[in-house]
C-alpha positions in Angstrom: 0.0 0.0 0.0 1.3 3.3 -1.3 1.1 6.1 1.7 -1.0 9.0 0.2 -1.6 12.3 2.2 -2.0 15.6 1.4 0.6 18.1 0.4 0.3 21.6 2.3 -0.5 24.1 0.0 0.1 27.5 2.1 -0.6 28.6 5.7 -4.1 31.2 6.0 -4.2 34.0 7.9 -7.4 36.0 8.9 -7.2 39.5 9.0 -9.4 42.7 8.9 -7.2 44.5 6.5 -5.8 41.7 4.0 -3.8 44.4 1.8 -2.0 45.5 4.5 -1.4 42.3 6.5 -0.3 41.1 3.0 1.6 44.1 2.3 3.7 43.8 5.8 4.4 40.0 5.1 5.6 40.6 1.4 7.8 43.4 2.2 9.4 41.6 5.4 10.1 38.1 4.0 10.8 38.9 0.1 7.6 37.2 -1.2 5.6 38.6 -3.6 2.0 38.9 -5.2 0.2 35.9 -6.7 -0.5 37.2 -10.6 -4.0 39.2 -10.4 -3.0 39.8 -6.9 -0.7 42.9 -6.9 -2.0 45.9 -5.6 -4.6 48.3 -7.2 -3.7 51.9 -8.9 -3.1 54.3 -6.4 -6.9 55.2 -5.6 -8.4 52.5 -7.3 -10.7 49.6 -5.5 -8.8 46.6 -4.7 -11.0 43.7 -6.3 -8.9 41.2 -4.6 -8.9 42.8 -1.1 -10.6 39.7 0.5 -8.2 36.8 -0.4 -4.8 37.6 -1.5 -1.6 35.0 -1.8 2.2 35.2 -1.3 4.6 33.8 -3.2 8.2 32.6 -2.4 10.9 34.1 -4.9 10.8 30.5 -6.9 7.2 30.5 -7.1 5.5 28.3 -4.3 2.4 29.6 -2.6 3.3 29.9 1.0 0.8 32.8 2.6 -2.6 33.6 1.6 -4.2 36.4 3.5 -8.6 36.0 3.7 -10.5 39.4 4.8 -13.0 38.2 8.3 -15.1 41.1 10.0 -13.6 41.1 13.2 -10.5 39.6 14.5 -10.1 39.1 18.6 -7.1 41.0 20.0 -4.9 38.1 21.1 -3.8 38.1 24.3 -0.4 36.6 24.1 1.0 34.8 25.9 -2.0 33.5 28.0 -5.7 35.0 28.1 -8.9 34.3 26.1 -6.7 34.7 23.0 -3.3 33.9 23.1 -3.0 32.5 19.3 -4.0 29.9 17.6 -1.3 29.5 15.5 2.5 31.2 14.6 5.3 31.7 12.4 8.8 30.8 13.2 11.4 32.5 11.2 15.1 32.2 11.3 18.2 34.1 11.5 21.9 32.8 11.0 23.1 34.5 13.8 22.8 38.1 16.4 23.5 40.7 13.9 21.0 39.6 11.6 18.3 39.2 14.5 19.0 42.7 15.3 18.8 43.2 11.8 15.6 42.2 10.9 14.0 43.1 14.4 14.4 47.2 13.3 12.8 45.9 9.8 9.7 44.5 11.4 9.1 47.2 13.9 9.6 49.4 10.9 7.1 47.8 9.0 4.7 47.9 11.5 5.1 45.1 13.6 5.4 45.4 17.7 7.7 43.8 19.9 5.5 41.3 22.4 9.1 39.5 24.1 13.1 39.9 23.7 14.4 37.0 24.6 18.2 37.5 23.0 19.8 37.0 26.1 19.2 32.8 26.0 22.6 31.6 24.9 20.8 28.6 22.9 18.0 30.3 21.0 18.1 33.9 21.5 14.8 35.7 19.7 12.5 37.9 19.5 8.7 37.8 19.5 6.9 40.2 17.3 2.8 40.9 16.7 2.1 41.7 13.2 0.1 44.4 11.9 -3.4 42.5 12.5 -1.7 41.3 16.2 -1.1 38.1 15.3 2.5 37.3 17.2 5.3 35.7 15.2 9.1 34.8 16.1 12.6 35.5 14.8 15.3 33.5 16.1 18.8 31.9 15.6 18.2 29.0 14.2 
């Protein structure tokens, strides 16, 4: 018997604002728009402002952003909402930690934990634009 099982297409995230959330995600990791995707004129209605996909620089589809009404502030680390899921992302090593946490908080990101003083994994723990939390670490 052959093993058959699904093949993970790309992770979803809910959002109010998917154009942003999408935006913030493209901009820090490198992806970019699914064709028909890309954002509207300056101005113009965004048609596709309730689903919108990432894509790595070689073409997979790893992100897809769907528009919900309302979104519960999570309450990381413990409360009613602490997350349901999260993203780990990895650094090679300090600088580039440091690096990228200025890039996130530029972006729009917020810093939820600064944990770079563990000599095994040091990181960071960010909130995206719509609050969901995600980490950079060395790894």
């Amino acid at each position: 018997m052959t093993d058959r099982v699904p093949q993970l297409r790309q992770t979803v995230i809910d959002t109010t604002d998917t154009r942003a959330l999408a935006e913030f995600y493209r901009q820090f990791l490198g992806y970019h728009y699914r064709p028909g995707d890309e954002p509207p004129a300056p101005g113009g209605p965004d048609p596709q402002a309730g689903w919108l996909v990432l894509h790595t620089p070689g073409g997979a589809s790893v992100l897809a952003f769907q528009r919900v009404e309302e979104l519960p502030e999570v309450t990381w680390p413990d409360g009613a909402h602490p997350q349901m899921l999260h993203l780990d992302l990895t650094v090679p090593d300090v600088d580039e930690l440091e690096h990228q946490r200025e890039r996130a908080l530029s972006l729009g990101a917020w810093q939820l934990l600064d944990r770079t003083d563990d000599p095994d994994e040091p990181l960071y723990v960010f909130a995206d634009p719509s609050g969901h939390p995600f980490c950079v670490f060395v790894g």
